[in-house]
C-alpha positions, 0 to 999 in steps of 0.5 A, a space after each residue: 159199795 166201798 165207802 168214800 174217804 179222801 186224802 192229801 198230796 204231801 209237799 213230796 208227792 206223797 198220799 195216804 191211804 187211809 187205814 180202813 182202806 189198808 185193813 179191808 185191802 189187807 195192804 202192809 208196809 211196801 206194798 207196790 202199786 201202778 199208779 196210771 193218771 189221766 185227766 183228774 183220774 188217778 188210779 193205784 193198781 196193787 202190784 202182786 206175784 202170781 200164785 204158784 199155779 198161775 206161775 206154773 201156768 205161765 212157765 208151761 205156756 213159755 215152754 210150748 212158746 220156746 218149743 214151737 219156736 224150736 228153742 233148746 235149753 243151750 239155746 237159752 243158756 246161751 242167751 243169758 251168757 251173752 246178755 250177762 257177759 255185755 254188762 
């Protein structure tokens, strides 16, 4: 069971973690977090890209998604050219 520790808000909002939490947590300058509040609950969730099989996993399930839905590559291609192109 991980061991309790506290903190303090700071005048701008801030808190800090404390260091055995960063060290254990392997946590480094500008890591990202959700932060999601409820009633006196407030939790950080560590915001991390996936791994490079989980990234491929999910580019193979957009491509299936794109095919089922009759998408081609110009099709794509031009989407992003409208997007960019109202900017």
């Amino acid at each position: 069971m991980a061991e309790l520790a506290t903190t303090r808000l700071s005048s701008k909002g801030q808190i800090v973690i404390p260091e055995d939490v960063r060290v254990r947590l392997g946590l480094k300058t500008g890591a990202q977090f959700v932060v999601m509040g409820e009633g006196d609950v407030v939790i950080l969730k560590i915001i991390s890209p996936p791994s490079m099989k989980e990234f491929d996993e999910l580019i193979a399930t957009a491509r299936k998604q794109a095919r089922r839905a009759g998408l081609k590559r110009r099709d794509i291609a031009a989407a992003i050219r409208e997007v960019r192109a109202k900017k």
